[in-house]
Backbone as a chain_set.jsonl record, in Angstrom:
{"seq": "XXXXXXXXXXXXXXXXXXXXXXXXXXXXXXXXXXXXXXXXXXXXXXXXXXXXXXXXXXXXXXXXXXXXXXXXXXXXXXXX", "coords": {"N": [[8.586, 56.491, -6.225], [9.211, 54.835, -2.97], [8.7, 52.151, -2.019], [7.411, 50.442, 0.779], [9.256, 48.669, 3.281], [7.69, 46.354, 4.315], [5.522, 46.247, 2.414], [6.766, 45.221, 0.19], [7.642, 42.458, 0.815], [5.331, 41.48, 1.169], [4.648, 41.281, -1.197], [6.519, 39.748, -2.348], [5.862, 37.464, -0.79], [3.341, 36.546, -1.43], [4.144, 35.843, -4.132], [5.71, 34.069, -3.554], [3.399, 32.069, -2.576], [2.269, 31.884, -4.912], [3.608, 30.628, -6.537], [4.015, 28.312, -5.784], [1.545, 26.904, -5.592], [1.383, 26.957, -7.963], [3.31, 24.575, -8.574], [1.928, 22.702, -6.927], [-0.181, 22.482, -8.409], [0.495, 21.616, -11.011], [1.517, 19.311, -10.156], [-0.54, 18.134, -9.854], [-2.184, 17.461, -11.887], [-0.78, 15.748, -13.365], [-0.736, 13.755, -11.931], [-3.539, 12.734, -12.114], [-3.679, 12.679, -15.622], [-2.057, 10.026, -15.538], [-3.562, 8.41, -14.18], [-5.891, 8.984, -15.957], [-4.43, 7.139, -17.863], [-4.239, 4.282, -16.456], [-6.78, 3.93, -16.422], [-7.494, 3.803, -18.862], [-6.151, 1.581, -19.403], [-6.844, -0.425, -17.961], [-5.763, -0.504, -15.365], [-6.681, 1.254, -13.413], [-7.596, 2.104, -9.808], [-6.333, 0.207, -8.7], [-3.262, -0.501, -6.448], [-0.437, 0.786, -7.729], [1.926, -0.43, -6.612], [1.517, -2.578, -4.865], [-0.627, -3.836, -6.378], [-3.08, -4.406, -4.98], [-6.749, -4.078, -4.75], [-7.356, -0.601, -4.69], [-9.237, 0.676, -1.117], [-12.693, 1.948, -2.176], [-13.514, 4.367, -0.943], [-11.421, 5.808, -1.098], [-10.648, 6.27, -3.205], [-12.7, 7.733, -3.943], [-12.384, 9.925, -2.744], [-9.688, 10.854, -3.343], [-9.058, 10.682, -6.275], [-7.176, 10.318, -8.13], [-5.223, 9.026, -6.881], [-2.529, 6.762, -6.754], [-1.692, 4.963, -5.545], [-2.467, 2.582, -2.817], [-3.898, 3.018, 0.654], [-1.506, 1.797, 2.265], [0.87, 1.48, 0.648], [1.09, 4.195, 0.24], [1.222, 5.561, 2.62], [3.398, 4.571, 3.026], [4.977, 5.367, 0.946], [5.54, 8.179, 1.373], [6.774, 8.618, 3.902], [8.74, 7.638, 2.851], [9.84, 9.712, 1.279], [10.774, 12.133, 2.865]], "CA": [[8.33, 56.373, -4.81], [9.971, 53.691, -2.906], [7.799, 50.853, -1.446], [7.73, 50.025, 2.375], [9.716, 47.296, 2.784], [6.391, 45.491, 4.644], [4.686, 45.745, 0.858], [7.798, 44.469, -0.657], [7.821, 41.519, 1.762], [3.727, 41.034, 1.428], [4.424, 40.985, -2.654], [7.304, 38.744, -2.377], [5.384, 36.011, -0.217], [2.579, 36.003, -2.532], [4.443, 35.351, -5.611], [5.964, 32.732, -3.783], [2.579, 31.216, -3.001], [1.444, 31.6, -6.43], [5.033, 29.33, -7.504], [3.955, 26.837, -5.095], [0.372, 26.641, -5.838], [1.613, 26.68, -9.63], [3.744, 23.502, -8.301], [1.167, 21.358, -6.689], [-1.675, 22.345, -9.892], [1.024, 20.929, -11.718], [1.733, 17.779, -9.761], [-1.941, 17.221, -9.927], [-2.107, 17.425, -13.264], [0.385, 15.043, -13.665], [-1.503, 12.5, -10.772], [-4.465, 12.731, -12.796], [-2.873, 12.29, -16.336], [-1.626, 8.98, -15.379], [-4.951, 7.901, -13.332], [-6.375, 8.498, -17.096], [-3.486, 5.998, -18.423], [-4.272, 3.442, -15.718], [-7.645, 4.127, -16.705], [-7.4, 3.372, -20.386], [-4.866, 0.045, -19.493], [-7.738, -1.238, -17.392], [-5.436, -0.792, -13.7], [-7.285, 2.009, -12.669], [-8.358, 1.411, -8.801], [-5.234, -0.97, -8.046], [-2.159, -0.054, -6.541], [1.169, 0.584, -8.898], [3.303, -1.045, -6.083], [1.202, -3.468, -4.747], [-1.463, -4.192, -7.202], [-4.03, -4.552, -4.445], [-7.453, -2.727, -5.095], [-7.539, 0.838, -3.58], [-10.744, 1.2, -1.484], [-13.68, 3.154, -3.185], [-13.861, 5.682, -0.078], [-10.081, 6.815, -0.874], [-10.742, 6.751, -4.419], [-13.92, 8.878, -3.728], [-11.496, 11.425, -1.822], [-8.473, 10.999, -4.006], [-9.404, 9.483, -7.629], [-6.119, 10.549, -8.69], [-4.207, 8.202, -6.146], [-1.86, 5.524, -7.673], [-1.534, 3.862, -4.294], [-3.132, 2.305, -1.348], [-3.604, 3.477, 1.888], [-0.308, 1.822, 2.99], [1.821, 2.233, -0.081], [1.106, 5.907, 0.43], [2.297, 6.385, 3.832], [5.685, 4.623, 2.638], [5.882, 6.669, 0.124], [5.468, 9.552, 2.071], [7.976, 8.996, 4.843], [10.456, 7.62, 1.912], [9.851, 10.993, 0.607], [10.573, 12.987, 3.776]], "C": [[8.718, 54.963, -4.36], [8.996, 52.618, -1.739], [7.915, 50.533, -0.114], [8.028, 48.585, 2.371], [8.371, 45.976, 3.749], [5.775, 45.339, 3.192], [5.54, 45.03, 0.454], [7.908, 42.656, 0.223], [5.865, 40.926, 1.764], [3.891, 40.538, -0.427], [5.262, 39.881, -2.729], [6.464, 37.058, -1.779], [4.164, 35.915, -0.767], [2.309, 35.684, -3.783], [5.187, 34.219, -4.817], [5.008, 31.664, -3.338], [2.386, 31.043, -3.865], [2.441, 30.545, -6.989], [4.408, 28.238, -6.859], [2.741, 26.142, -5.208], [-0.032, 25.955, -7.43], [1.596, 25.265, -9.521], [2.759, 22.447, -8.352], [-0.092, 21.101, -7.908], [-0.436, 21.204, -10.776], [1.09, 19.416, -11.801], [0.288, 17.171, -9.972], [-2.196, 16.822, -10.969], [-1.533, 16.222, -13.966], [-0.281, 13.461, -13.467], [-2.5, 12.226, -11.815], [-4.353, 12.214, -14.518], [-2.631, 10.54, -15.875], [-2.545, 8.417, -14.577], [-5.579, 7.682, -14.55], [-6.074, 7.212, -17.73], [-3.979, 4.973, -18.158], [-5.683, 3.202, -16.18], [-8.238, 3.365, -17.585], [-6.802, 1.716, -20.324], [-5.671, -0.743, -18.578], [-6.734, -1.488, -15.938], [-5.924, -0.017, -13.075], [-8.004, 1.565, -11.442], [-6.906, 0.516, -8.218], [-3.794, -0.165, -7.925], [-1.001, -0.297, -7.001], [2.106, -0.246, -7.863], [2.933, -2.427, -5.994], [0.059, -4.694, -5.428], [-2.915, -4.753, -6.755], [-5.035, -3.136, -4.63], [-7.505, -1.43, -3.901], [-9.133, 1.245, -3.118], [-11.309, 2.31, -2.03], [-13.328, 4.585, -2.234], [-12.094, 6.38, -0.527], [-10.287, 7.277, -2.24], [-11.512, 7.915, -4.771], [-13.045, 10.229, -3.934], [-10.329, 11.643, -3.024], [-8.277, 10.353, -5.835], [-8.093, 9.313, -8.641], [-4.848, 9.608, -8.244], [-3.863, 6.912, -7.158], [-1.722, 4.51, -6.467], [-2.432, 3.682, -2.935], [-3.136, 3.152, -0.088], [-1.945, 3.004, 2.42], [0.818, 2.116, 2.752], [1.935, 3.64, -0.081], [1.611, 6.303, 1.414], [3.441, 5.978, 3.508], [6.124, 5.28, 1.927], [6.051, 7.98, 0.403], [6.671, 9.943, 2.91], [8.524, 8.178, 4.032], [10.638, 9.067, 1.758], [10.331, 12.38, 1.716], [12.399, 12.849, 4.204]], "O": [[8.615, 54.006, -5.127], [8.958, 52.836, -0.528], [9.101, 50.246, 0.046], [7.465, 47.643, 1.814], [8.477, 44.762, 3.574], [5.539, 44.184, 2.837], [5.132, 43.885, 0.26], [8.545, 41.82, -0.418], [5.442, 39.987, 2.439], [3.294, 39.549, -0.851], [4.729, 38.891, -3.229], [6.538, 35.934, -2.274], [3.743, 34.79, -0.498], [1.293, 35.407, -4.42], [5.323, 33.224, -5.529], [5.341, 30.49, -3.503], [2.206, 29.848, -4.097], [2.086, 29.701, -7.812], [4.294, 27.188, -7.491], [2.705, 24.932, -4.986], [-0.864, 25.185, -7.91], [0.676, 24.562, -9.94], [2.595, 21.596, -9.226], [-0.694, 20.074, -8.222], [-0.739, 20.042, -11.046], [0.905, 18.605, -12.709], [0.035, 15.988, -10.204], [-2.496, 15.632, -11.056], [-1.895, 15.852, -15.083], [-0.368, 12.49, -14.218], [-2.171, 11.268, -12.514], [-5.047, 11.219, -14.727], [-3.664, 9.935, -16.164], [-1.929, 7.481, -14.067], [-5.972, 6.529, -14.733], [-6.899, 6.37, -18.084], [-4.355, 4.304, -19.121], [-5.847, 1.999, -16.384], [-9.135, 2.538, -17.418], [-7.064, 0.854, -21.162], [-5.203, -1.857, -18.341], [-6.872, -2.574, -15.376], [-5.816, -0.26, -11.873], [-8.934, 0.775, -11.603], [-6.803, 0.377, -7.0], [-3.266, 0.533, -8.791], [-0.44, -1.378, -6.822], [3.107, -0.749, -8.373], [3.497, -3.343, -6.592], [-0.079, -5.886, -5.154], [-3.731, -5.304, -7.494], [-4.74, -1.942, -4.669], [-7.65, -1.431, -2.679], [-10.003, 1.757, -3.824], [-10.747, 3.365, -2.322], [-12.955, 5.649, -2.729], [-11.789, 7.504, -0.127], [-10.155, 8.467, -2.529], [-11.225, 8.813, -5.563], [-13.0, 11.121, -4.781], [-10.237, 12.76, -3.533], [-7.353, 9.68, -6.293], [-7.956, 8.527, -9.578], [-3.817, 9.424, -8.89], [-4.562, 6.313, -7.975], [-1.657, 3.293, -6.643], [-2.933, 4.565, -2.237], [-2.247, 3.992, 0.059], [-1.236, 3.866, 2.939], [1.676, 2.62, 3.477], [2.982, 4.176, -0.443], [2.392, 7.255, 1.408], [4.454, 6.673, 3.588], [7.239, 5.803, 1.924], [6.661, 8.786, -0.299], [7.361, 10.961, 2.852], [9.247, 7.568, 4.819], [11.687, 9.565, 2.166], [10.21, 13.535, 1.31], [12.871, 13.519, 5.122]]}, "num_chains": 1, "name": "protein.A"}
């Protein structure tokens, strides 16, 4: 029996959330990983570009962040 192409189109866009969801678990994974490193090497808290400490409240939110509030927006719109 042949599938309505609305199911085929509902299965398709929720295997390609699941790739993209894969993606960002991954990237976190990754963020985190290397937050351990920084961790272990005693820079944990300071940013990789600028080496100024990252406040607590972002760290709170983001403990995984490698960068500051400001290095982060540049790296953001570099990244864009």
């Amino acid at each position: 029996m042949d599938q309505h192409p609305a199911d085929v189109a509902s299965e398709t866009e929720a295997r390609e959330l699941d790739v993209a969801r894969q993606a960002l678990f991954e990237a976190r994974i990754g963020l985190i990983d290397e937050a351990l490193t920084r961790l272990e090497r005693g820079e944990y808290g300071r940013c990789v570009i600028c080496r100024k400490p990252i406040p607590e409240e972002r760290l709170e939110l983001l403990p995984e962040t490698p960068f500051c509030v400001e290095d982060a927006a540049r790296e953001q719109a570099r990244a864009q």
